[in-house]
C-alpha positions in Angstrom: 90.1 34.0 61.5 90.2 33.0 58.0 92.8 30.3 56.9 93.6 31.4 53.5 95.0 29.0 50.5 96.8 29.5 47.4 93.8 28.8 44.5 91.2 30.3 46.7 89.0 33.1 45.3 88.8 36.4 47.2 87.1 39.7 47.6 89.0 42.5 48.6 87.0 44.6 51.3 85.5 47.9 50.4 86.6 47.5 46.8 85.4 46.1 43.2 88.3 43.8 42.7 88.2 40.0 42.8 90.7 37.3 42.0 92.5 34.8 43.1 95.3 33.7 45.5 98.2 32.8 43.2 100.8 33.2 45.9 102.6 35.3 49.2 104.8 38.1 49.6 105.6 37.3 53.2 102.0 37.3 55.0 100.2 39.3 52.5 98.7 37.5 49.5 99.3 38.1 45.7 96.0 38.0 44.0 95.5 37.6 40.4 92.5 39.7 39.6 89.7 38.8 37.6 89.7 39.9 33.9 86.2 41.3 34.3 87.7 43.7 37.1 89.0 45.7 33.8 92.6 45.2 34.7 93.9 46.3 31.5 93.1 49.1 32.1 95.3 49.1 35.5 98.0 47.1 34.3 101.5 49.2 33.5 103.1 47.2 29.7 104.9 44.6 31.7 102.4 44.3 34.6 101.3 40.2 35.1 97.9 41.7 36.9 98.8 41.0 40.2 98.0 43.5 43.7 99.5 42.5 46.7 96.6 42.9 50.2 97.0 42.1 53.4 95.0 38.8 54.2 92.8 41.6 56.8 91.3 43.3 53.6 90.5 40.3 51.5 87.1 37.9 52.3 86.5 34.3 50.9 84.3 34.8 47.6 80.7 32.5 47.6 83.2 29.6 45.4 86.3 29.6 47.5 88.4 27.5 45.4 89.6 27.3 42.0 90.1 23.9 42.0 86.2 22.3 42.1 
């Protein structure tokens, strides 16, 4: 199993949305998604672009951290 960080870059399974970890809502993450994942055109007016996913329906993206 995965160990999952905040920073890290993710993949959520069986969709078209990437982001990153940016924090937890109990044991699922809060991911920030990507601009490119057209999340203005998700987002609600006072919406900060994050989806909450249970850490079973994200995967590590290719550059798994933020931070290199």
């Amino acid at each position: 199993m995965t160990n999952f960080n905040i920073g890290d870059r993710v993949k959520v399974v069986d969709q078209d949305i990437c982001g990153v970890i940016v924090g937890w809502d109990g044991a699922d993450a809060v991911v920030l998604a990507d601009v490119d994942d057209d999340r203005d055109e998700w987002m609600e007016e006072d919406d900060d672009g994050t989806l909450v996913f249970p850490i079973s329906q994200l995967n590590v993206s290719e550059d798994r951290s933020t931070d290199s």
